[in-house]
RORO-330301 format. One record per residue: y, x, z of N, C-alpha, C in turn. Coordinates in steps of 0.05 Angstrom, whole numbers, plus 5000, padded with zeros to 4 digits. Layout:
RORO-330301
R:Y:X:Z:Y:X:Z:Y:X:Z
...
This chain:
RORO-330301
R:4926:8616:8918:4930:8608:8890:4914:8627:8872
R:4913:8618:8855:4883:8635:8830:4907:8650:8816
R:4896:8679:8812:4908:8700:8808:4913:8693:8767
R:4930:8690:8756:4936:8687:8734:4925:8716:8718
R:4924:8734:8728:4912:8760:8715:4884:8760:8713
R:4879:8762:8739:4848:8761:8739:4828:8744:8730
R:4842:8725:8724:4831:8694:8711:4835:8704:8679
R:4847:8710:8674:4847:8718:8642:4829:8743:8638
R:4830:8756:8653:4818:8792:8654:4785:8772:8654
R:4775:8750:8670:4749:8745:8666:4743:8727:8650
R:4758:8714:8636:4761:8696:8623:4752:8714:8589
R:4767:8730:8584:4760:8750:8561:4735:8761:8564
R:4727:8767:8583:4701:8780:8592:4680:8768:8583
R:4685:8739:8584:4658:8722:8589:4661:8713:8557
R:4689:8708:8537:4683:8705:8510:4669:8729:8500
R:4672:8765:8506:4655:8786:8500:4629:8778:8502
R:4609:8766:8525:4586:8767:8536:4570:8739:8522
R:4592:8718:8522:4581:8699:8506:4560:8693:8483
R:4565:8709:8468:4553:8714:8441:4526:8722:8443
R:4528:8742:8457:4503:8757:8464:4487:8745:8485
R:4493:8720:8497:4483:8703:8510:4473:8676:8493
R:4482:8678:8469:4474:8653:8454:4459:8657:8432
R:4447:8681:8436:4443:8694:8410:4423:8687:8405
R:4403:8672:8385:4382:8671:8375:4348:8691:8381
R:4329:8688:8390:4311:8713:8393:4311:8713:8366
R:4297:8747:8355:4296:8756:8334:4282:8738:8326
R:4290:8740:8292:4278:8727:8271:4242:8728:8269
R:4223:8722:8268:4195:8721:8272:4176:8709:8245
R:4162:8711:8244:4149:8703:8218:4148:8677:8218
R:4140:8663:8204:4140:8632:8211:4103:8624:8215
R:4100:8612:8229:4070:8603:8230:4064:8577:8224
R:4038:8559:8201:4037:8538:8204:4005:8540:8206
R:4009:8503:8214:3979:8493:8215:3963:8487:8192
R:3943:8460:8195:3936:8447:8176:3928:8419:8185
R:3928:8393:8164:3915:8380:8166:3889:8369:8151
R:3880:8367:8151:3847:8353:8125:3859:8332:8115
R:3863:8331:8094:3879:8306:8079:3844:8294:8076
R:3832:8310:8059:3803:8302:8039:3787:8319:8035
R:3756:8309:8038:3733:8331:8028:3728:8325:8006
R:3710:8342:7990:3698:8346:7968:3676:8361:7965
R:3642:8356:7954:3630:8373:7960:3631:8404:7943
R:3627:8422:7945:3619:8443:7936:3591:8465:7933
R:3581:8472:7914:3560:8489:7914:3554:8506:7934
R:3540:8502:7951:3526:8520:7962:3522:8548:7948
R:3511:8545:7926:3506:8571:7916:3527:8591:7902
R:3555:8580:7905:3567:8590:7887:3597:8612:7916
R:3587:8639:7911:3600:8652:7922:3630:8658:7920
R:3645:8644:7924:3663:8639:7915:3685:8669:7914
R:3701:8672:7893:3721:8693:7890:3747:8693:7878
R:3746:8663:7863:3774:8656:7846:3766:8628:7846
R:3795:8614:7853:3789:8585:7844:3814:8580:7836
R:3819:8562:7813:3836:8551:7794:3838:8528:7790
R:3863:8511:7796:3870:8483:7781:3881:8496:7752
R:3875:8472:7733:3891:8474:7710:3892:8445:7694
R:3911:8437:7696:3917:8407:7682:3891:8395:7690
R:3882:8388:7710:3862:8374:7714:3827:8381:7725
R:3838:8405:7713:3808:8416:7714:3804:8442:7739
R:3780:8443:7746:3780:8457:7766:3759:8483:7758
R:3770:8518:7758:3749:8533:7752:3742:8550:7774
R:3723:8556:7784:3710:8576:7795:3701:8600:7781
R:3705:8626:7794:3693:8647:7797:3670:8655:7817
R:3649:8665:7805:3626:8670:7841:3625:8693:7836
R:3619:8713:7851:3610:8737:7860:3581:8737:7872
R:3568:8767:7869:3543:8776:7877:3537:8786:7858
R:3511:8808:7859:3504:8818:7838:3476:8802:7825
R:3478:8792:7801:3456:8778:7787:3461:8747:7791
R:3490:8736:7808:3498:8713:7821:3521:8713:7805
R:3535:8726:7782:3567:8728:7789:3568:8709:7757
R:3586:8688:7755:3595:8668:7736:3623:8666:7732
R:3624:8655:7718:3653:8628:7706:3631:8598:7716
R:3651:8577:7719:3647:8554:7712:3670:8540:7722
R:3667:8516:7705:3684:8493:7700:3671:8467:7724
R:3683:8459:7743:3669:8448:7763:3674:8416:7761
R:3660:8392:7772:3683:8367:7774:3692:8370:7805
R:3708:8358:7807:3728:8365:7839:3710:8340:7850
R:3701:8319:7846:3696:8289:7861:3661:8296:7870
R:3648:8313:7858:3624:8305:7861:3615:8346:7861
R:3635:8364:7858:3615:8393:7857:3605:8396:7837
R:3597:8388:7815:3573:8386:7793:3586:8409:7781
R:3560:8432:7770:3576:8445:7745:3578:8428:7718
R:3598:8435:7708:3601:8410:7677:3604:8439:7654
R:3608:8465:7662:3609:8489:7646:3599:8509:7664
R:3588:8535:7647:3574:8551:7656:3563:8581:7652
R:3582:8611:7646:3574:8629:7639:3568:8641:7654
R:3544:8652:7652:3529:8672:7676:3542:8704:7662
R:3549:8717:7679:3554:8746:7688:3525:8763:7674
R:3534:8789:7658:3504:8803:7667:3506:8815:7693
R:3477:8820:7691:3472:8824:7725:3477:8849:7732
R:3486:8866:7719:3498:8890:7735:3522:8887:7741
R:3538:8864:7729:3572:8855:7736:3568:8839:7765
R:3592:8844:7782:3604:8830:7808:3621:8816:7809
R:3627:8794:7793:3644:8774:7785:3668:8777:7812
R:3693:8785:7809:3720:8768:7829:3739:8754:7818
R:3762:8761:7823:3772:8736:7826:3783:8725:7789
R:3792:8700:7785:3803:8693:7765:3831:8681:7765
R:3844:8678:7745:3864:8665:7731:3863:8655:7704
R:3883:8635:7712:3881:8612:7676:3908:8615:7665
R:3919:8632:7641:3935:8640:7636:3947:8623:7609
R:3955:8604:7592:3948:8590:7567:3919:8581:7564
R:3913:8589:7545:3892:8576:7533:3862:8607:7536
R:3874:8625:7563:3859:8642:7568:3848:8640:7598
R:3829:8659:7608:3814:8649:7633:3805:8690:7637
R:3821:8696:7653:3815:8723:7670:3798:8728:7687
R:3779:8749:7692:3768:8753:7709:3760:8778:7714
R:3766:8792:7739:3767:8814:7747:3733:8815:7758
R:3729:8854:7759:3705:8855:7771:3711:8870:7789
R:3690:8880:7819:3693:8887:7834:3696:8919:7835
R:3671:8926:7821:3673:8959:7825:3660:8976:7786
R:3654:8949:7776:3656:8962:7749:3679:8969:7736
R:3696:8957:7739:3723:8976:7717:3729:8967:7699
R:3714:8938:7696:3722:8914:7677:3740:8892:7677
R:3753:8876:7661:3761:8856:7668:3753:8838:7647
R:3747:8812:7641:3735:8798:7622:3758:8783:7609
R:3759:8768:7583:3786:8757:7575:3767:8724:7573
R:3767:8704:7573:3753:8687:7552:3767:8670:7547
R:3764:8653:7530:3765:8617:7508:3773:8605:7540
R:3789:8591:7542:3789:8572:7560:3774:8547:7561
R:3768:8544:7528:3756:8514:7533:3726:8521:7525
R:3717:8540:7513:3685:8546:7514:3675:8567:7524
R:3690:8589:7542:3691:8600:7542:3670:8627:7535
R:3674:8625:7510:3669:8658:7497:3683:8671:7502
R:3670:8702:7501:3676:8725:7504:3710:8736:7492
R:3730:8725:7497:3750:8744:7474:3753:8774:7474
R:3754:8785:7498:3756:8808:7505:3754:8826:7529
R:3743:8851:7531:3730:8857:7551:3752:8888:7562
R:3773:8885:7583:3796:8909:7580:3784:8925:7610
R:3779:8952:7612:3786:8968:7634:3802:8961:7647
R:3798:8968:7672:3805:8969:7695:3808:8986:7702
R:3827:8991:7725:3825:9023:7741:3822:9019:7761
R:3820:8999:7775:3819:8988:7808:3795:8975:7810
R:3785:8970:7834:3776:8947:7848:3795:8910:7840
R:3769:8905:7840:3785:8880:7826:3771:8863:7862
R:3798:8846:7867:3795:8825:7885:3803:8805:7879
R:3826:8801:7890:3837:8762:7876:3851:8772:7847
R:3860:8749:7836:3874:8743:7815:3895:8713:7812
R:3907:8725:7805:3931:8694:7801:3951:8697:7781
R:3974:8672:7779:3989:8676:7753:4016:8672:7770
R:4036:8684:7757:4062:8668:7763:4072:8652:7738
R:4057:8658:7716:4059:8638:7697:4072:8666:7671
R:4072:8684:7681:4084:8709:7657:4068:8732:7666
R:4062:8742:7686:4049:8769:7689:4017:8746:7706
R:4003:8779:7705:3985:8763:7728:3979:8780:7753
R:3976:8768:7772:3984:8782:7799:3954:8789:7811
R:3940:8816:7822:3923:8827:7828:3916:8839:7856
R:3903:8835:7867:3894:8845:7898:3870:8871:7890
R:3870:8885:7909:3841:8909:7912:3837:8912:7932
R:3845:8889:7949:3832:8894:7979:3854:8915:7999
R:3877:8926:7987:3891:8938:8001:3919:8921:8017
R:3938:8936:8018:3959:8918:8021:3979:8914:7997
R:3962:8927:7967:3983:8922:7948:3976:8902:7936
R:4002:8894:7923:4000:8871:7900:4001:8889:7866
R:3990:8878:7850:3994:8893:7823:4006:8868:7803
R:4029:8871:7795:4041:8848:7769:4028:8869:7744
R:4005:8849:7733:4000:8859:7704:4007:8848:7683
R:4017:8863:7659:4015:8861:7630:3990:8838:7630
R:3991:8813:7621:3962:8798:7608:3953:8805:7584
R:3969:8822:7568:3953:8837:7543:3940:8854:7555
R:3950:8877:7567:3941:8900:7575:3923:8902:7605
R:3942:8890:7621:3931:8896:7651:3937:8911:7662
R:3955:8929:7647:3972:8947:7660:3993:8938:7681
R:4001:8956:7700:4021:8949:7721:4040:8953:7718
R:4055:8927:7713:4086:8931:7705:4107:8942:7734
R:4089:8934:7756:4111:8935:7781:4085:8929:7800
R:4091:8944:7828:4069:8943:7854:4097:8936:7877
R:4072:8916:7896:4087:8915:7921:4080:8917:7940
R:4088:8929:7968:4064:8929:7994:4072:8906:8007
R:4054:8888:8011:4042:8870:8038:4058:8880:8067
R:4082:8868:8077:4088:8878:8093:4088:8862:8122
R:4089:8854:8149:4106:8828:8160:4112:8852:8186
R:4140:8848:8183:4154:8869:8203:4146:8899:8193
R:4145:8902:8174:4133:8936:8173:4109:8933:8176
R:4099:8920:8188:4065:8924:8184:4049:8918:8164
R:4036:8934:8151:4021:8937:8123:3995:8910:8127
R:3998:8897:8105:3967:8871:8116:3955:8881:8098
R:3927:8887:8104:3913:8901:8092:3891:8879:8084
R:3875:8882:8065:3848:8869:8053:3856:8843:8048
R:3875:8841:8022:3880:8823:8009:3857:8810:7988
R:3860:8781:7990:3835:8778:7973:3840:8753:7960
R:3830:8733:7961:3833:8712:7930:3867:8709:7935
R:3879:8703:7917:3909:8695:7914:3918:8667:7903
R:3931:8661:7905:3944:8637:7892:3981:8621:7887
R:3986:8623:7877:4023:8619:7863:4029:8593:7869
R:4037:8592:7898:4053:8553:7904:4078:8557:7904
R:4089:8546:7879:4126:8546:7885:4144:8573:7897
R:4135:8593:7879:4145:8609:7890:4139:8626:7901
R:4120:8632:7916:4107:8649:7936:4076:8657:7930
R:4064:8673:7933:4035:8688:7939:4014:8672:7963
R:3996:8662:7958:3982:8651:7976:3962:8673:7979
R:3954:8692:7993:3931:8709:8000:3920:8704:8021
R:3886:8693:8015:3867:8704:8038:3866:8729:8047
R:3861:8732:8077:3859:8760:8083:3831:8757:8091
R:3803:8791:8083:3789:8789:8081:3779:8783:8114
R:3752:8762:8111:3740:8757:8132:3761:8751:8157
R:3781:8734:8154:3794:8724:8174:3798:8702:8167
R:3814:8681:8189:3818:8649:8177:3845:8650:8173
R:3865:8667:8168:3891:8661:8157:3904:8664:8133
R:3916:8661:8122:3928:8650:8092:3965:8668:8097
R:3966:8696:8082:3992:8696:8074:4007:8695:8072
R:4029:8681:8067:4052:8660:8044:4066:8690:8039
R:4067:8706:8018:4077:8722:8007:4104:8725:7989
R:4126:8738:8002:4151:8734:7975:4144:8755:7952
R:4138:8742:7929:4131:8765:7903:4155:8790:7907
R:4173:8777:7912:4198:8802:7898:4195:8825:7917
R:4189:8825:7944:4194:8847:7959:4159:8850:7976
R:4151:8831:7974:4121:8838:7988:4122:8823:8022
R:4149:8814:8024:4151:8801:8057:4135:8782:8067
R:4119:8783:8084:4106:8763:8086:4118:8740:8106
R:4118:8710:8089:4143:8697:8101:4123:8672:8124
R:4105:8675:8126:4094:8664:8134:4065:8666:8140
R:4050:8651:8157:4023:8653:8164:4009:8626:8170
R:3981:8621:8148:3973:8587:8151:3943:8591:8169
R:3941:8592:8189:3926:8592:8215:3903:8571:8201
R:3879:8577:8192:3857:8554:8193:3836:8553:8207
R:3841:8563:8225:3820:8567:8246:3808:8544:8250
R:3778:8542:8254:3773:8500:8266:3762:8501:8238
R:3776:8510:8218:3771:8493:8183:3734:8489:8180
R:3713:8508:8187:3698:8508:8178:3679:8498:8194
R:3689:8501:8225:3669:8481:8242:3653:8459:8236
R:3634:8461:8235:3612:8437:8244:3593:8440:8210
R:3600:8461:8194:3597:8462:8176:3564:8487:8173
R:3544:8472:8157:3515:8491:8172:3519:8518:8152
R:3528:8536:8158:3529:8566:8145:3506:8586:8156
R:3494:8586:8134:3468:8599:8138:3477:8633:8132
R:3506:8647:8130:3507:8678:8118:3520:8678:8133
R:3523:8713:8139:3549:8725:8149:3568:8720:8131
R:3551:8721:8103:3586:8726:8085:3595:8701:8077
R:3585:8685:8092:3598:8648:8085:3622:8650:8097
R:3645:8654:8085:3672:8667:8097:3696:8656:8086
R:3716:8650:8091:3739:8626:8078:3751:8648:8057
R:3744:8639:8039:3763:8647:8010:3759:8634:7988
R:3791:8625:7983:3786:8606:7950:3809:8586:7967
R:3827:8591:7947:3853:8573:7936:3862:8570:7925
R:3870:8538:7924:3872:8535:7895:3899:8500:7893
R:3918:8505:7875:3946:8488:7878:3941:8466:7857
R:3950:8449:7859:3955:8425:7840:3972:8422:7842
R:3995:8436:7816:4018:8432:7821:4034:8404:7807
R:4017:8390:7803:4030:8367:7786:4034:8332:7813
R:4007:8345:7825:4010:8321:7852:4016:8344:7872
R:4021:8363:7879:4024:8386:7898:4001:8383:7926
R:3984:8390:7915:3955:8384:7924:3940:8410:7936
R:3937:8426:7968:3933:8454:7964:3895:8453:7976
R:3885:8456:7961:3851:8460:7969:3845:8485:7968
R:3828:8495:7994:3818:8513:8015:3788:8511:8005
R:3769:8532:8004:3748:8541:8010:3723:8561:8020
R:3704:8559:8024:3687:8588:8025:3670:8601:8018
R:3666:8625:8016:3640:8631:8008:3610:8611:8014
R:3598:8600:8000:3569:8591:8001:3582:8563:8024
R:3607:8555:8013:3612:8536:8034:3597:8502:8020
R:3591:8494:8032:3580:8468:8025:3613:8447:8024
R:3634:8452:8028:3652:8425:8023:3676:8446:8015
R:3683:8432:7993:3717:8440:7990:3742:8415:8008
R:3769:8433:8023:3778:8419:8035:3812:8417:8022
R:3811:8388:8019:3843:8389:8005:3861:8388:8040
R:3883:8402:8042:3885:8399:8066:3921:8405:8064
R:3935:8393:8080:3972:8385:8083:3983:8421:8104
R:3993:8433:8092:4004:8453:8112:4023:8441:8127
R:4029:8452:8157:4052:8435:8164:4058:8462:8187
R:4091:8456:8195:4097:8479:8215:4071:8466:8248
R:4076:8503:8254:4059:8502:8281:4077:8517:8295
R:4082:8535:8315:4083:8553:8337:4095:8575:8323
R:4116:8586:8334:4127:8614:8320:4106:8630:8326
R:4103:8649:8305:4081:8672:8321:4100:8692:8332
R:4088:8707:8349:4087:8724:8364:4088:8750:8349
């Protein structure tokens, strides 16, 4: 006959062990894919460093030295339809469209440019103290990369830093942040010279995610080393996320979707 003790004595045992047998593996970053919804062509010549939707309109920033602009692009056909050339000792990076204003950081001058959104003239020209890399809005401060693993929330009068955050996923610092972009909530950062995409929580720097585009640029004739995926950019009115690259010949509107936990 089955021992009424011992049957309880293992019976408790196995509710203790249970738990820790059902337990979830640790929490992991989340990883997604992509799909190519749509192409669009894009300038070859235009080195890309900031790209912007705004009610319709699409702006670019280019980089290089004697290369570096603003323009106002059409999304269906690439064409410039606006056009301010950089002087040539400026290194045009990244931008943001803030109201009826249009930001643009420089690389190693110590400038940042203000202009007119709709013609854009000159409004104002503010110091810098950093390296300027991406630029973006959350719609009140504007959010800044230098290639490190920080984020900078600036004053849009000043440019001053109201608050810094480090780039973290598990403790590990992501270093060489570069164009940015604000989808619902979250930080979209290129990381430099790689094919993955961010998804950043503003408030603490966590990185909640990773958008794998590897494949994206295949079959595509890239004549540079530095023909390299950066430039994103949201349409938040159809929620529309377009991908591009340096000296890339096509812009790609493309669907994120889950992939594979990472590792």
């Amino acid at each position: 006959m089955r021992n009424p003790v011992i049957f309880a004595t293992l019976y408790a045992v196995l509710l203790l062990l249970l738990p820790g047998c059902l337990r979830q593996p640790e929490n992991r970053t989340k990883s997604y894919g992509y799909v190519v919804v749509q192409t669009y062509p894009h300038a070859l010549s235009a080195f890309t460093e900031g790209l912007v939707w705004d009610h319709g309109r699409v702006y670019e920033g280019t980089g290089k030295l004697g290369l570096s602009s603003l323009r106002r692009v059409d999304l269906h056909s690439g064409k410039i339809l606006q056009l301010r050339e950089c002087n040539p000792a400026i290194y045009g990076e990244g931008i943001a469209v803030l109201g009826d204003r249009i930001y643009q950081l420089t690389w190693k001058n110590h400038l940042a440019f203000v202009y007119d959104k709709h013609d854009f003239s000159l409004l104002e020209t503010i110091k810098y103290p950093r390296q300027g890399w991406g630029l973006t809005t959350d719609n009140i401060n504007l959010v800044a990369s230098d290639g490190t693993s920080s984020l900078y929330f600036l004053d849009p009068k000043t440019l001053t830093a109201a608050r810094k955050v480090t780039v973290r996923d598990h403790g590990r610092q992501i270093q060489y942040l570069n164009e940015l972009e604000y989808i619902k909530g979250r930080i979209y950062a290129n990381v430099y010279r790689s094919n993955r995409i961010a998804i950043i929580n503003p408030t603490d720097g966590t990185v909640d995610g990773w958008v794998d585009l590897a494949g994206l640029g295949d079959g595509l004739k890239l004549h540079d080393d530095d023909a390299i995926l950066n430039g994103i950019m949201y349409d938040s009115q159809d929620n529309r996320i377009f991908v591009t690259g340096k000296y890339w010949p096509t812009l790609f509107e493309i669907r994120i979707q889950p992939a594979r936990v990472a590792k």
